[in-house]
N, C-alpha and C positions, 0 to 999 in steps of 0.2 A: 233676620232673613236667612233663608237656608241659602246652602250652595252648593253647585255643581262639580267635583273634584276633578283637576284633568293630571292625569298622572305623570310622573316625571318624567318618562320616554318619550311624551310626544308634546308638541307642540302647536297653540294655537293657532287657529287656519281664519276664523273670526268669531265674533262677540254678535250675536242676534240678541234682538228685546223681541219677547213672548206676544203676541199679538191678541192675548185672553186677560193676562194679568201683568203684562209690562215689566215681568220682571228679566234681566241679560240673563244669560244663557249662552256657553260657551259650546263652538266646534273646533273640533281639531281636527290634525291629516288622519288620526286613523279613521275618525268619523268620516269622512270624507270618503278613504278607503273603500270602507265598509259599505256604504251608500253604493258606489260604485259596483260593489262587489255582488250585490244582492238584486242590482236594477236588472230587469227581465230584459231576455235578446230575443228578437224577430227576425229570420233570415239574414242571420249575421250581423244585424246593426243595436245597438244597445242602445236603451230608453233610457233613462238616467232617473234616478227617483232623487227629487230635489230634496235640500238639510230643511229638517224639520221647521215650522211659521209659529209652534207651540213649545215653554221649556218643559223637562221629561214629568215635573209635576203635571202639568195641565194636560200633558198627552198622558198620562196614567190616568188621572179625574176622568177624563173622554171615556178610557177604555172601558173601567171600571161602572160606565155609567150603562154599561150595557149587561150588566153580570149583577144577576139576583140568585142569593145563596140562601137566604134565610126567610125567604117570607112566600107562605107557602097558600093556595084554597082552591076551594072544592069549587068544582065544575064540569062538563058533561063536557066527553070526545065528540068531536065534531064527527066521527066518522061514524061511530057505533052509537053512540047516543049514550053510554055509560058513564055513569060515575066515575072520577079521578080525581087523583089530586098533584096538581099542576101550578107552576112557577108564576102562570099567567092568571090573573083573576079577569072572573067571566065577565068582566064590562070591556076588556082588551078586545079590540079589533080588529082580532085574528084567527085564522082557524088553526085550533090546537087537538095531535093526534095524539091518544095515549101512545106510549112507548111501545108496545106489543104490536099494535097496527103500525105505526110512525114504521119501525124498522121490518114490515113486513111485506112481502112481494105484493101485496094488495093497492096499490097506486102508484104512479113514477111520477115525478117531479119535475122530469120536462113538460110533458102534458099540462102546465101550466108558464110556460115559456112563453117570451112577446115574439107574437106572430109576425110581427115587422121586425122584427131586430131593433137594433139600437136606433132609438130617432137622434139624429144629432141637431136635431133643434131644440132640445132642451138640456138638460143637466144630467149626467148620468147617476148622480144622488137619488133624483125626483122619480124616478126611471125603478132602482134598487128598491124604493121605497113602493110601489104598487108592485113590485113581484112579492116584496114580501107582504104584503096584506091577500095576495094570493093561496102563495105556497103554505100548507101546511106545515108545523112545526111542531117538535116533539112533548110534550107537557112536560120533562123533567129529563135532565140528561143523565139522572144516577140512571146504573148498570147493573147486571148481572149482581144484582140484590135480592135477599131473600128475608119477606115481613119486616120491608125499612119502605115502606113507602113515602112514610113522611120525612123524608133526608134528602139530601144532595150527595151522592154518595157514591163509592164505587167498592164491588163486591163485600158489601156489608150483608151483616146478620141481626134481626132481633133490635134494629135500632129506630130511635124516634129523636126528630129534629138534630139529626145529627149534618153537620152542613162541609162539606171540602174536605172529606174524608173519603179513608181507602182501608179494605181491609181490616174492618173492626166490627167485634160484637158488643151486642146492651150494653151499648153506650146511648146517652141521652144527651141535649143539651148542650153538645160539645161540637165544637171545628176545627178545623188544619189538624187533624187528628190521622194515623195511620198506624197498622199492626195494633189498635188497642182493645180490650175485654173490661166491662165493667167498670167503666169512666165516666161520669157525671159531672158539668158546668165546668169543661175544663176547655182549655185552648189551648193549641201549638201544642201536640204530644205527640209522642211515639214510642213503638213499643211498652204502653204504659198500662197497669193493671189497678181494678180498683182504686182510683185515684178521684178525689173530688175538691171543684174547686182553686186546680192547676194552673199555672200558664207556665209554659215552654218547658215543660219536663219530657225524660226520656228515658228511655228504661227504667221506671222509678213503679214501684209496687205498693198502696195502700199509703199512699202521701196524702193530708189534707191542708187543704189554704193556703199553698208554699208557692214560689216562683221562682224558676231557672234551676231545675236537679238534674243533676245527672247519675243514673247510676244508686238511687236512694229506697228505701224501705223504712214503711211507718218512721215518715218526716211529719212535724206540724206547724206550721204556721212562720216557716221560713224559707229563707230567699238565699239563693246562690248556693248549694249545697255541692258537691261533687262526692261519690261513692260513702255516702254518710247512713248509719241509721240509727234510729231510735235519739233524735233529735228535735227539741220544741225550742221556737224563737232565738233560731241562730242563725248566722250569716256569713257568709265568706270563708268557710269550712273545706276540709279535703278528706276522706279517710278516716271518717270520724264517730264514735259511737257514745249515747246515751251521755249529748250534752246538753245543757239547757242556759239561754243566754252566754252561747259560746264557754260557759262552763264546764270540762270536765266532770264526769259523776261515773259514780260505781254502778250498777245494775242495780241493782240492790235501790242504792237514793232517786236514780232517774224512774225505774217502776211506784217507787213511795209519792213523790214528786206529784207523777201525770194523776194518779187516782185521788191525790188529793184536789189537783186543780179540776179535774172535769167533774168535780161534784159542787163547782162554785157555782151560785147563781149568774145569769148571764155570763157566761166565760165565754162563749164562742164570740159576740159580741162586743165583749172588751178585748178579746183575742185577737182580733181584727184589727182594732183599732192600734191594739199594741206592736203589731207586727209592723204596720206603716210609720210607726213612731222609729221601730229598731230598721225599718228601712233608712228612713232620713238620718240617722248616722251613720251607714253602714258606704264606706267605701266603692264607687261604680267604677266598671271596666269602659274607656271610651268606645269600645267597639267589641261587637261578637263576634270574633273573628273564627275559625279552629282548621289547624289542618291547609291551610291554604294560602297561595302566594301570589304576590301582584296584585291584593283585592281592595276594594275601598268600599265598604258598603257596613253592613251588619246581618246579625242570625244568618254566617256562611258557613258551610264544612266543606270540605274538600275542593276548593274550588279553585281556579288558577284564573288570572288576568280580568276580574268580575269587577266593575264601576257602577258603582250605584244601585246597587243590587242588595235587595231586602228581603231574607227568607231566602235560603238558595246552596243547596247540593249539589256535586259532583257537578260544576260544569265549567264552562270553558271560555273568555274572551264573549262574556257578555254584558249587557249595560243596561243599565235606569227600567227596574221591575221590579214590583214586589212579587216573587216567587216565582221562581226558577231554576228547574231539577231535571239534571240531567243535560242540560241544552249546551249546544256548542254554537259559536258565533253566531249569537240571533242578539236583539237590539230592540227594547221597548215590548217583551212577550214575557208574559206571564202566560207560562206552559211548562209539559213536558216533552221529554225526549223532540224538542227542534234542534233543528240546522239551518243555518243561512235566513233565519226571519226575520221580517221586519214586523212591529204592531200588529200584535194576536193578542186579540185577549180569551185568553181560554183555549187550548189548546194542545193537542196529543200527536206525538208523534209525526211530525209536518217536517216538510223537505223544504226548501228553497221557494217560501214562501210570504204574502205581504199583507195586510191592510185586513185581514180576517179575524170572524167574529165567531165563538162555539164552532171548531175546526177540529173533526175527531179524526181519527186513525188512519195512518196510509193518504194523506193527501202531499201531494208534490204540484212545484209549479203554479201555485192557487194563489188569485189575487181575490179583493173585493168580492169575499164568500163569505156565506155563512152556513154553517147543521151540513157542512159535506163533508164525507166521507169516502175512502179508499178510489179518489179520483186524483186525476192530474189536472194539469193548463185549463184551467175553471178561470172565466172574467167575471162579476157580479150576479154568481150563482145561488140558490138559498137547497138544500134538504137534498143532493143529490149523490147518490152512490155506484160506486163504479162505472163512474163516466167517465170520458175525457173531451177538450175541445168543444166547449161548450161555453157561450154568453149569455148570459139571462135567461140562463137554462132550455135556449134552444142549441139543440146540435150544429154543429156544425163540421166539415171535413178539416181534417187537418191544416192542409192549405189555406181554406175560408178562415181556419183561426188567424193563423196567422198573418194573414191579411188585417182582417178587420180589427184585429186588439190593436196594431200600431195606431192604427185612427182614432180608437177610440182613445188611447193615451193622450193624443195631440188635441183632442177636445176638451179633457179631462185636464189639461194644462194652459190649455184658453182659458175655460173657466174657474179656476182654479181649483180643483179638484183634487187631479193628481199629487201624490205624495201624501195625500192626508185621509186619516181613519174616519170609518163613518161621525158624521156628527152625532153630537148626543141627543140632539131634537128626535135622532130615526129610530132611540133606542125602544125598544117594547115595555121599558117600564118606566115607573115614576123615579125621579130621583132619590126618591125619601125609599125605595124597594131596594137598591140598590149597594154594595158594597162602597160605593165611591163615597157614599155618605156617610159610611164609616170613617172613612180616612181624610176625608174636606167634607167636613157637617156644611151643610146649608140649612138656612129658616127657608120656606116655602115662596115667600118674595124675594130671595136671593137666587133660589136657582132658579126662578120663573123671567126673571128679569132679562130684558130680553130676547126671550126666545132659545137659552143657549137648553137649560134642561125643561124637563117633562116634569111633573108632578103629581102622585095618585092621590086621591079623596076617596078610594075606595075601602068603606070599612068590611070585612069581616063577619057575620051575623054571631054570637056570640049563641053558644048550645046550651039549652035547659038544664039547669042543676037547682036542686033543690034548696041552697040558700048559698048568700055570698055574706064571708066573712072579712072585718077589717082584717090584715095581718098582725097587727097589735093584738088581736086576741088569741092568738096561736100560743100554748106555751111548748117554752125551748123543749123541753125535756122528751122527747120522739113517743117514750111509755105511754104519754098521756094523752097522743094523738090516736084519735080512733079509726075504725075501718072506715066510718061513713064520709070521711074526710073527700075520697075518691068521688063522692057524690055529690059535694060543693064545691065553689070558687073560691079562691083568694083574692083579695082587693089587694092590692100592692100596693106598699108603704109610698110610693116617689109617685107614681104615674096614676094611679087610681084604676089601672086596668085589671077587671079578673081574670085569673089564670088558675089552671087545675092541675092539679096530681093524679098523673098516670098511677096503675098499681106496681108496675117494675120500680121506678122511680121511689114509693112508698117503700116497698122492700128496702132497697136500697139504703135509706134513710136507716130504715129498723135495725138492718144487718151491721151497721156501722156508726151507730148509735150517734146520728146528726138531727140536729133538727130541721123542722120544714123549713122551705126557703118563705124570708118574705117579699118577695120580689118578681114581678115578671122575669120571663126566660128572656123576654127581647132585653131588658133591663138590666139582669144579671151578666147579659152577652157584652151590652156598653161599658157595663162597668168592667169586666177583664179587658175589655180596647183599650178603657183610660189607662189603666196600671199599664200598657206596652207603653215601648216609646214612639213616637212618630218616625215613618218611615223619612225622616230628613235627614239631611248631614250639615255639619255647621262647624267650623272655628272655634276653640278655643281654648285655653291654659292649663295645662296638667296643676290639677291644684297641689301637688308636689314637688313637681322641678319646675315648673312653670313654663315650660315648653310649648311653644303651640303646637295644639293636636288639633284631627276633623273628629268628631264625636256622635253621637245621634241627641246630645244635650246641649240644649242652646244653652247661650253663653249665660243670661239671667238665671237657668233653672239655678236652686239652691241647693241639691244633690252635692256631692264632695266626690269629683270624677279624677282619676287618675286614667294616664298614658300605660301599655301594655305591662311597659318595663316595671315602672314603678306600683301596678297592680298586682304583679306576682310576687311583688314582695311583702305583702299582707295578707294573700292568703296563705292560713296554715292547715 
């Protein structure tokens, strides 16, 4: 079982059980604090947002269950009647604007506001849920991209299926991805150049198959590097040039070396194999920590006072999120640059904010919102921009706000509403579309059971190609793949689904002399998930001094994990 860390400054306030999976789940006074800190005031009297009914897993599963990054199709703008392609597949029950109209003076969003207001004879869930089968919504929230339409993306160039990334060209197939050029099947990078095949690399140049570099140049098929180059199947290295199985070699032996192995049959594919072999001996850090203090989480840099934070930059006294850059005292947000949030998922740039779904730029004061932007004191508003004072996306005066939100809180707390993030029933997608299902897989009668998730059955029509080949008939060697390749399917070795090669992608290949993949891109994307660790924390024994440590490796994994102290004294 995982567990919740409560740090040694503060102390227990009480022990909750999860009202989803029954597992305890601890608060303390800062939680407590915080709650306090964050709860909205109406003509001077403050609402109080009650400790969480969900532990920070199952409130992350929730959030997550509203955020689709990777599964993309074609469908006509409801407003123009044009082809797009959009997050939403056209059997969803909504109206979706291409991005160009969505963010254009050509409709407003109150104009579909409840003429009555709030009825408070029913639920104000029930309420959120017909404005949004109303209101318009954006077909994809990448930005100020240029020929990446098939991404998730922000200011990207020349990119396809590129998902939660910023700032990168021709890249393909890749995510959590930022500052990169020419990076293929890779994950968690940055600043990272020609690179195929990656997970968690960063500034690293022309690495292939490798996991965790920092700082590396033409690395192969190795794990944990730090400013290394010209390195194949090594591990736990610092500073280090033209080694092979942690061997020292001269220039001279490591160039004789590679040219002899990359002309073995199947070598990429024993290569593979081989590297997971020299993982399982290879010494683990229990935690990623770098640069930062008071943190208890994993994959942090700079970060001060961070608890249960996964994936997380520069930021400040925040807690139980996977990814978080920049934020300062925000709680359960997976965003950037917040302050004072509580439960966002997705999220830019937001001031003293709560319970919000896709919340982009310049939004303060914003509760139970979703697609708004550059507004303030928003109650269960959806797509609306430079507004303020406004509930269910009708105006309202100042005053009127503030009147009617304290009501609507005290209903919101009869029923039990208040304090808690939309359900996952009201999400727009199936659960199976969704990142949460990355991180807690469900089978389709698990998360249909009931009634907590949604499920899609929508397939895809798959595009005419002129023949589909098993992957087993592909050979390795790239020279002997032809042009026409671009004009068939591959049949994927695990999943039996065809998938195509783009011509950038083919280059790509050519230029770097890889072979074709045999594998879907959704497949190849699982399989870099499996190789992470699970964003948990757990108990257990420095397999060196035998101290108890929290780690992100449960206590059965068979990895050989050491404590900080005793990790740096192995790498050399």
């Amino acid at each position: 079982m995982s567990m919740y860390p409560i740090p040694s400054t503060e102390t227990l306030a009480e022990t909750k059980t999860c009202r989803h999976c029954n597992d305890s789940f601890p608060i303390t006074d800062k939680d407590l604090e915080f709650y306090e800190k964050v709860s909205p005031v109406f003509d001077g009297k403050k609402y109080p947002i009650p400790p969480p009914t969900l532990c920070p897993d199952c409130r992350q599963q929730r959030r997550l269950s509203f955020r689709n990054e990777r599964k993309l199709y074609k469908r006509k703008c409801d407003a123009t009647g044009k082809d797009m392609i959009s997050i939403y597949s056209p059997d969803k029950p909504f109206k979706v604007y291409h991005q160009d109209f969505w963010w254009s003076d050509k409709w407003d969003a109150t104009e579909y506001g409840h003429a009555d207001g709030m009825d408070f004879e029913r639920g104000f869930f029930e309420q959120f849920r017909e404005l949004a089968l109303r209101v318009p919504i954006i077909n994809s929230t990448s930005v100020w991209n240029e020929n990446s339409d098939y991404s998730w993306s922000l200011d990207c160039k020349n990119c396809y299926f590129l998902f939660a990334a910023a700032n990168c060209a021709d890249c393909y197939y890749s995510g959590v991805a930022t500052d990169c050029n020419n990076c293929v099947d890779s994950t968690d990078i940055k600043g990272c150049e020609n690179c195929y095949m990656c997970i968690q690399a960063e500034n690293s140049f022309a690495c292939f198959f490798s996991e965790n570099l920092n700082d590396c140049a033409n690395c192969l098929f190795s794990y944990w590097l730090d400013n290394c180059t010209n390195c194949i199947f090594s591990a736990n290295l610092k500073n280090k040039k033209y080694c092979v199985e942690n061997m020292q070699l001269t220039k001279q032996e490591y160039e004789q070396y590679l040219r002899a192995i990359l002309l073995t049959d199947g070598f990429f594919e024993e290569s593979s194999r081989h590297l997971q072999r020299i993982k399982m001996k290879t010494v683990r850090r229990n935690l990623e920590i770098t640069n930062s203090e008071d943190c208890i989480g994993s994959m942090l840099t700079n970060c001060h006072n961070c608890v249960n934070i996964f994936y997380g930059t520069d930021s400040e006294n925040c807690r139980n999120s996977e990814g978080s850059f920049k934020n300062r005292d925000s709680y359960d947000c997976s965003s950037y640059l917040t302050e004072l949030c509580l439960e966002i998922s997705t999220g830019w740039k937001i001031y003293h904010s709560s319970f919000c779904n896709e919340t982009f730029q310049g939004n303060k004061h914003t509760l139970y919102s979703s697609f708004c932007s550059n507004s303030s004191h928003l109650f269960g508003c959806i797509g609306l921009r430079n507004k303020s004072h406004c509930i269910l996306n009708r105006q309202y005066t100042k005053e009127q706000y503030e009147t009617l939100v304290p009501k609507i809180i005290e209903h919101m707390r009869k029923t039990g509403e208040w304090g808690e993030f939309f359900p996952s029933s009201m999400s727009p997608f199936g659960y199976n579309e969704t990142v949460a299902q990355e991180y807690y897989p469900l089978s389709r009668s698990e998360a249909t059971k009931g009634g907590v998730f949604q499920w899609s059955d929508y397939e895809a029509p798959f595009p005419k190609v002129e023949k589909i080949i098993p992957a087993s008939k592909l050979p390795e060697d790239i020279a002997k793949i032809p042009d026409d390749i671009l004009n068939w399917a591959i049949e994927c070795e695990v999943t039996k689904r065809p998938f195509r090669i783009i011509k950038q992608e083919l280059e790509f290949y050519r230029k770097h002399n890889l072979p074709i993949p045999r594998r879907h891109p959704d497949q190849r994307h699982l399989d870099r998930m499996a190789l992470r660790n699970p964003r948990k924390l757990f108990e257990r024994k420095c397999d060196k001094c035998h101290e108890v440590m929290i780690t992100t490796y449960a206590p059965e994994r068979p990895e050989k994990v050491y404590c900080e102290s005793c990790y740096e004294k192995v790498v050399v």
